[in-house]
N, C-alpha and C positions, 0 to 999 in steps of 0.2 A: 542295471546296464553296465557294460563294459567303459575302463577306461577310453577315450578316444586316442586313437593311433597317433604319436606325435605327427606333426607334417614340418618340411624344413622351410625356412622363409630365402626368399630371393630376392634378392638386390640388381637393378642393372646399371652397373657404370657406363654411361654413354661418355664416350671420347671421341670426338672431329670423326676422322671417316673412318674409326675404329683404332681397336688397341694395338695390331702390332703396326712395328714405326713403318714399315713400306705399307703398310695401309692405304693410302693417298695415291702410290701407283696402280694399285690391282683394279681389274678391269672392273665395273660396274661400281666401285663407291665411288661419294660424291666430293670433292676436296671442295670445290666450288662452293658447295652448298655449305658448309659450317657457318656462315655468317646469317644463314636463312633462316626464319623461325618455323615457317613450313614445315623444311627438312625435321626439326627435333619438334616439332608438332607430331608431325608423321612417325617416326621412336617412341614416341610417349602413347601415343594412341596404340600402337601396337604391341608395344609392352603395358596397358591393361587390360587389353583385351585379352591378353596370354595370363593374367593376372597377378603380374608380379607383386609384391609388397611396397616395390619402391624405385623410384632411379633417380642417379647419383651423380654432379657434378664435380669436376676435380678442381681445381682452380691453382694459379700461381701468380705471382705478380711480378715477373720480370719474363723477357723474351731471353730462350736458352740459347746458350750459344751456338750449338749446331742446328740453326734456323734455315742454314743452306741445303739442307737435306728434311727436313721435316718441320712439321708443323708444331708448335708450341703454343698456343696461343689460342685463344674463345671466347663467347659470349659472356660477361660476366652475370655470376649464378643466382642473382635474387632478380634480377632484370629477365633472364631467359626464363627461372622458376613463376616467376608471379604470371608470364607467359602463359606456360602451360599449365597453369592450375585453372586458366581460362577452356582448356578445349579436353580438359579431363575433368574425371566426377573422385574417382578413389584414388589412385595410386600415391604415393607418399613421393615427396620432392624434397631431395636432401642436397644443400649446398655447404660446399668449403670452404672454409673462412676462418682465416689467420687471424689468432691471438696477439700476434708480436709486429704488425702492422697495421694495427686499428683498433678502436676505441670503443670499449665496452656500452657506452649508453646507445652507439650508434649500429651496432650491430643487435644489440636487443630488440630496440626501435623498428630493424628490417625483419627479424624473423617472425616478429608480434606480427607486425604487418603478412608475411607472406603465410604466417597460419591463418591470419582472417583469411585471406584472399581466397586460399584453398579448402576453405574450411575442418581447418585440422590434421594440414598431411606434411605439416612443413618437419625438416630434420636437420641438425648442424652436424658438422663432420669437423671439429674442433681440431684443427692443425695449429703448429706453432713456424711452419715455411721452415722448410732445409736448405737453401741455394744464397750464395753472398750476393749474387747477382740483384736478390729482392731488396738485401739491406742499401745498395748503393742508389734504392729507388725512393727510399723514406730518408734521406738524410744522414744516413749510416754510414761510416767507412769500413766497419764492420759485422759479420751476421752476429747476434747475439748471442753467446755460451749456450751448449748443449742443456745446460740444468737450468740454468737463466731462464730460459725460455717457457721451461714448464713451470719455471715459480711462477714466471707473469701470467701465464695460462689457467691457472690456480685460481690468482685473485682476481684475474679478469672473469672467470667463469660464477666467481661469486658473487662478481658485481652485476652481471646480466640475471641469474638468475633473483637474487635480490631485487633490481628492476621489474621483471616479470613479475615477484610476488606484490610488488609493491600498489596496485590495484586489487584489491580481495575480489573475489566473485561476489554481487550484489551491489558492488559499490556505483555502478551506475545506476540512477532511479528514477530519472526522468517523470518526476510528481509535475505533467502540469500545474494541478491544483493549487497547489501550495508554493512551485516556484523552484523544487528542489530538484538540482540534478544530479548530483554527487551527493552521496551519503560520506562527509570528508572523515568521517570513523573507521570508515574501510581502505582509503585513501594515507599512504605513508612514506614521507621522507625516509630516503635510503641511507642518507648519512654518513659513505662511506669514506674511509681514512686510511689507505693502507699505504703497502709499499713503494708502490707504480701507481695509483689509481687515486683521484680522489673526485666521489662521484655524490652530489644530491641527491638525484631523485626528485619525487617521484618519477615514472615511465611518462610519456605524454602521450601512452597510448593504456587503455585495460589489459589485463592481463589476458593471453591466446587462449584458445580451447583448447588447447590439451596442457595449460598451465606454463610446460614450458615444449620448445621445440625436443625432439627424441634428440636425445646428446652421441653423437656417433665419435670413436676417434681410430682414427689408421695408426698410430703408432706402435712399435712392436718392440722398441728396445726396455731395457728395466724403466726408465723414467715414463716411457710412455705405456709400461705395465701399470705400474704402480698409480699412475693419473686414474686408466681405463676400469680400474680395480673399484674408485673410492667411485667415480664422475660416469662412466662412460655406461650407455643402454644399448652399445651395438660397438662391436669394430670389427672395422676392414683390415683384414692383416694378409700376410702370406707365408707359404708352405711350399715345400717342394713335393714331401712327403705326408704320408699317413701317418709314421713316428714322428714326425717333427709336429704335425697339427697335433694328434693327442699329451703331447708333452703341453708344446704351450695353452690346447684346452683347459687342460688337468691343474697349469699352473695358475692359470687368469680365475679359472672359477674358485679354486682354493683360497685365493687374496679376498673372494669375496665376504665373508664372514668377519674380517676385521672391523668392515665397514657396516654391521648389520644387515648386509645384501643377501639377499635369494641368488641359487645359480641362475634361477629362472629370470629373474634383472636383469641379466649381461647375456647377449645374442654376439656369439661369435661366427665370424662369416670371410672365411678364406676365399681369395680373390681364383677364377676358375677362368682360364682363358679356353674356346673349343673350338677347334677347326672339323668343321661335321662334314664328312660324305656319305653318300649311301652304301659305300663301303669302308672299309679301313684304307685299304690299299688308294682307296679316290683320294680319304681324308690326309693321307699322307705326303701326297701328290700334291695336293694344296700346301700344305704346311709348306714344304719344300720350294713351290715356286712363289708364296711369302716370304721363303728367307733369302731367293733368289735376287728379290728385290729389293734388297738388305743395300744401304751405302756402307761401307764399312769406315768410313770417316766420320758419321753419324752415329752407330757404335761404339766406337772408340771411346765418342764425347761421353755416351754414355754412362758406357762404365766408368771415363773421368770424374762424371757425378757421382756415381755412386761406389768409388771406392778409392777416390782423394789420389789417384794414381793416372800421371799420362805414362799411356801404353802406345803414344805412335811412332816410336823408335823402335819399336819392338815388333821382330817376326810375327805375324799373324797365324801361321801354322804352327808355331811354338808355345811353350808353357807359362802360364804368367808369371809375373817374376814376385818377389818377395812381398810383403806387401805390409803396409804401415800396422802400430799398434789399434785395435778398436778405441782404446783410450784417446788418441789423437784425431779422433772422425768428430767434425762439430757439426755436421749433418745427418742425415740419415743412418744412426748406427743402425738400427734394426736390420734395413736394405744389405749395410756393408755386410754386416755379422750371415746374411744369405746366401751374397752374390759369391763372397769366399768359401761359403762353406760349400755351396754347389762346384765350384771350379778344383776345390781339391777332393772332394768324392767322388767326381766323375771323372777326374783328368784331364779336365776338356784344354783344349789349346786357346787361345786368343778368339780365333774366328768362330769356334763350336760355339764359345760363350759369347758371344755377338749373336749366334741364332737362337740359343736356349734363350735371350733374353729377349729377341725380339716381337716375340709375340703379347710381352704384360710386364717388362720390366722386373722380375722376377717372381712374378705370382706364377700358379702351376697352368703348365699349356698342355694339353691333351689333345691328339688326332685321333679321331675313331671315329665309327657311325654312332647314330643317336640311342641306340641302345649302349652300349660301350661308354660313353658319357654319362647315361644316368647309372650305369652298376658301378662306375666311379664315387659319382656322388652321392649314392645311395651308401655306399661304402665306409666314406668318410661319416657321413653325415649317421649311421646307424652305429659306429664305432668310436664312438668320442671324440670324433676331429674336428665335428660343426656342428652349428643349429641351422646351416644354410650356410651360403654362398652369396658374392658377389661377384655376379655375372660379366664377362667382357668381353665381348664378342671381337674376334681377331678385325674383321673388318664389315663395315656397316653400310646398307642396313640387311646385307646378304647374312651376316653370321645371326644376328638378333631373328631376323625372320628362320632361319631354319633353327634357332634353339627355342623359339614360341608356337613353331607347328610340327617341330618333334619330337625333340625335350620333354617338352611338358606336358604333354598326352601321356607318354609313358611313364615321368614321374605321378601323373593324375592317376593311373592304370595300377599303378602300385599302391597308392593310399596314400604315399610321398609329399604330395600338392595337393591348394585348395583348390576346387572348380569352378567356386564363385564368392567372392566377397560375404565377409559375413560381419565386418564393421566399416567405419565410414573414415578411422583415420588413420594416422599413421601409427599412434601408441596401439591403437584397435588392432590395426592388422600384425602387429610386433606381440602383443600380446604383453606390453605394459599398461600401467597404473598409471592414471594421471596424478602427480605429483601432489602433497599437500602444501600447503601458501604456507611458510614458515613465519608469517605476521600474524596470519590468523589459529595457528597453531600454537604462537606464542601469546595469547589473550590469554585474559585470565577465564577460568569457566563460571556460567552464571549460575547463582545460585538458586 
């Protein structure tokens, strides 16, 4: 028999009433409804019935400052996930969740838990928070240093997974007979002493089914390379370009071998924003009266965020002005190293790049119909840029419903996608390994 045809896997970022920021305006999403669990009941159902791999909460922990124009703000992620891992059976439910504002025993604690609950499809998306806004919420006057933040990320992700291992499999035994419930040989003090962390153990919970939650990270600059390289089983990153995705492909999977990694361990997955018509000329007409709905003081803030620069003194039909060293950005390099590099290759003005970004913040946005969409992704995804995508639909639940009833027929049409589940979790359908318990790895062997 033939090798089987790769297929790419897909991810769906669900965001409030969809990804681009005048989203909330356009005629049929719901703004109203983001506080609903219905609503993202109704998202979730529909994307596995379309049969995604996975969908993705974003998460942040302050209110952004341009709230007068858009929404920042949502369910938080293990409360909405453990939700719908009630009115789904497969799809995999991955939550965001900052390193640098919260405490490793208590974050283990909730994914252990939301893998029980879904029996296997829980996923972390291991952020370290870019906004000063969050540090002024934890007792910070300021956000912690760019490197800083991936040391603590480090040892925090050591201390969680250490926790996970710290129940073996088998360690529960529940001997009426005899009295015995814990086999306490399998059962182990975590002990840990480091820089930031000093954590006991044991977990007060057994170790998840799939060992540990799938470790996701969105970071794209060198530090958040170098993390993604040793840690990470997926990330979300962004691309403008099919040269720029096969570079950082080409880069991230190369790093893998230092760490004893297969490229097949790391699933990279460029963030795809798609305004679908039944024509081009429709799709475009949309895109367009999405940018129409554009605040451009909302904008502004944006790109404040993400490129350490206020631009509202500055003509908007004019060119951006100079722009600070990357060395000096203590947020989001990766973003800033994008948003520049887009504004000086296309020459866009202020207000152009207000629209280029308003549909995913500077993930790639494409207008076409649904054929046009997948020979995009087919493209990337057969040419070294991806193993798949994560999905975002401009605006919900209108863009999700037309990329799960014609997207994915035609990636299905291709060989591209699966038709139907063919494991039950999230490492199942990623096409990872469950992890080995580094306690029970470090026994000695019996003779």
């Amino acid at each position: 028999m033939g090798k089987a045809k790769r297929q790419m896997k897909l991810n769906l970022f669900l965001l409030n009433a969809g990804h681009h920021e005048a989203a909330w305006r356009y005629p049929g999403t719901q703004p109203e409804r983001i506080h609903d669990i219905r609503y993202y009941a109704q998202l979730a159902q529909t994307a596995e019935k379309a049969k995604f791999d996975s969908i993705f909460l974003a998460d942040g922990l302050a209110v952004g400052r341009n709230i007068k124009h858009g929404g920042s703000y949502g369910l938080e992620p293990f409360t909405l996930l453990s939700a719908l891992a009630a009115v789904t059976e497969r799809i995999g439910l991955i939550a965001t969740v900052s390193t640098t504002y919260n405490e490793p025993f208590h974050v283990a604690r909730k994914f252990a838990s939301l893998d029980y609950i879904s029996n296997g499809r829980a996923g972390w998306n291991i952020v370290t928070s870019g906004s000063e806004q969050e540090a002024l919420n934890f007792g910070a006057e300021a956000h912690l240093e760019h490197g800083k933040r991936y040391e603590r990320a480090r040892e925090f992700l050591k201390v969680a997974t250490g926790l996970w291992d710290s129940w073996e499999d088998g360690a529960v035994v529940l001997d009426r007979d005899t009295g015995v419930f814990a086999d306490t040989d399998k059962v182990h003090v975590l002990a840990h002493r480091g820089e930031t962390f000093s954590v006991q153990g044991p977990l007060n919970i057994p170790r998840p089914p799939q060992g540990y939650p799938v470790l996701v990270q969105a970071g794209s600059s060198e530090a958040g390379k170098a993390f993604a390289a040793q840690h990470a089983e997926a990330v979300f990153t962004a691309q403008q370009t099919l040269e720029d995705a096969q570079r950082f492909y080409a880069d991230l999977k190369s790093r893998l071998a230092a760490f004893g990694r297969e490229p097949e361990e790391l699933l990279i997955l460029p963030g795809i924003c798609a305004v679908i018509g039944e024509t081009e000329s429709e799709a475009k007409e949309k895109e367009q009266e999405l940018n129409e709905l554009t605040v451009p003081a909302y904008g502004l803030q944006q790109l404040k965020n993400m490129l350490g620069v206020d631009l509202s003194s500055y003509p908007l039909d004019g060119p951006l002005p100079e722009l600070p060293d990357i060395r000096g950005i203590n947020g989001n390099k990766s973003r800033f190293e994008l948003v520049s590099g887009l504004a000086r290759r296309e020459n866009l003005t202020i207000r152009q790049l207000i629209h280029r970004l308003a549909g995913a913040r500077g993930h790639r946005t494409f207008a076409g119909t649904a054929v046009q969409v997948a020979d995009q992704l087919e493209e990337w995804f057969t040419n070294g840029g991806s193993d798949g995508f994560n999905v975002m639909p401009p605006v919900l639940p209108e863009g999700l419903d037309a990329f799960a009833a014609k997207v994915i027929p035609e990636l299905q049409r291709r060989g591209l996608f699966r038709t139907e589940y063919e494991g039950a979790t999230l490492r199942g359908h990623f096409g990872l390994r469950r992890p080995a318990n580094s306690f029970a790895s470090a026994a000695p062997a019996a003779r």
